[in-house]
C-alpha positions in Angstrom: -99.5 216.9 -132.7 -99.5 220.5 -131.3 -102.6 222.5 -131.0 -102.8 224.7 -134.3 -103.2 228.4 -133.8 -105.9 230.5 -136.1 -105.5 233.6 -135.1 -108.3 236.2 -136.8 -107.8 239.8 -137.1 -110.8 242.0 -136.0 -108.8 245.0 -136.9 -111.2 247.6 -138.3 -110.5 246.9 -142.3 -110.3 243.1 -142.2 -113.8 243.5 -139.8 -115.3 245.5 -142.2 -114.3 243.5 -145.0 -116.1 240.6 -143.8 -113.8 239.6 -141.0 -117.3 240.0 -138.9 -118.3 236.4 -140.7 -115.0 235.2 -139.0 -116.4 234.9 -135.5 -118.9 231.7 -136.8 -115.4 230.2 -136.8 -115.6 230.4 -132.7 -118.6 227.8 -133.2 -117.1 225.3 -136.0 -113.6 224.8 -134.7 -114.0 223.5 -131.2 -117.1 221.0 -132.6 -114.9 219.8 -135.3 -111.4 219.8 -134.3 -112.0 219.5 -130.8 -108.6 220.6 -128.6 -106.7 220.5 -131.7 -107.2 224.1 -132.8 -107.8 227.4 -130.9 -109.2 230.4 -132.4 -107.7 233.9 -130.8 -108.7 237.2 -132.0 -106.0 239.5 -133.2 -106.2 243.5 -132.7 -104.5 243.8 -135.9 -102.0 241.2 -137.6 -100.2 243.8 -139.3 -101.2 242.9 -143.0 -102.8 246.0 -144.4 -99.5 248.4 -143.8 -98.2 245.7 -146.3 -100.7 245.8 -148.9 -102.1 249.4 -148.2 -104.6 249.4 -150.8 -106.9 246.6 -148.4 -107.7 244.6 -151.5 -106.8 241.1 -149.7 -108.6 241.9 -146.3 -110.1 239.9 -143.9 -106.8 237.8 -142.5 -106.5 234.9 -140.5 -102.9 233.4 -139.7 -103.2 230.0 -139.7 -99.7 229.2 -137.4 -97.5 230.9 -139.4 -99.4 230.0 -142.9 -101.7 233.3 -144.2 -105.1 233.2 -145.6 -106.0 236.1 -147.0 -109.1 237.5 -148.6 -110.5 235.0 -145.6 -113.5 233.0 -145.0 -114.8 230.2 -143.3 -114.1 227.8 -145.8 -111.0 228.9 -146.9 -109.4 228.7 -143.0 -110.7 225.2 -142.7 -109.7 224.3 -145.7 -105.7 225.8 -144.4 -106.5 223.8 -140.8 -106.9 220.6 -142.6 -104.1 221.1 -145.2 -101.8 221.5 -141.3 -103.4 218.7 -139.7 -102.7 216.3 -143.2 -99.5 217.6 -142.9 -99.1 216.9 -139.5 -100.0 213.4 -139.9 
């Protein structure tokens, strides 16, 4: 299985929208998915110049799969929905 890739933007509107939770993800993922997932922080995905009014800020790109209006639960619940997959 390849490693899956969550990559979270701390670009000033998802931080600000609550991408600040985000960073507890640096302490869940390696406990429960071990070398199987890497977290990288993201300047800016790019998202908001797509949906300029912000209304779906904080985003996380799970590989290529995006989870907007992010939150913990919601990007594990997308990390297991690859890994299932992946089976």
């Amino acid at each position: 299985m390849e490693k899956i890739s969550v990559k979270v933007c701390t670009g000033t509107t998802c931080f600000v929208m609550g991408g600040a939770n985000l960073q507890e993800l640096n302490d869940i993922i390696p406990k429960k998915y071990g070398d199987k997932v890497e977290v990288l922080p993201s300047n800016c995905l790019g998202l908001c110049s797509i949906n300029w009014e912000y209304s779906k800020a904080p985003y996380v790109k799970v590989n290529d799969e995006v989870v907007s209006e992010a939150t913990v639960e919601k990007v594990l619940e997308e990390i297991n929905k690859q890994i299932a997959h992946n089976l």
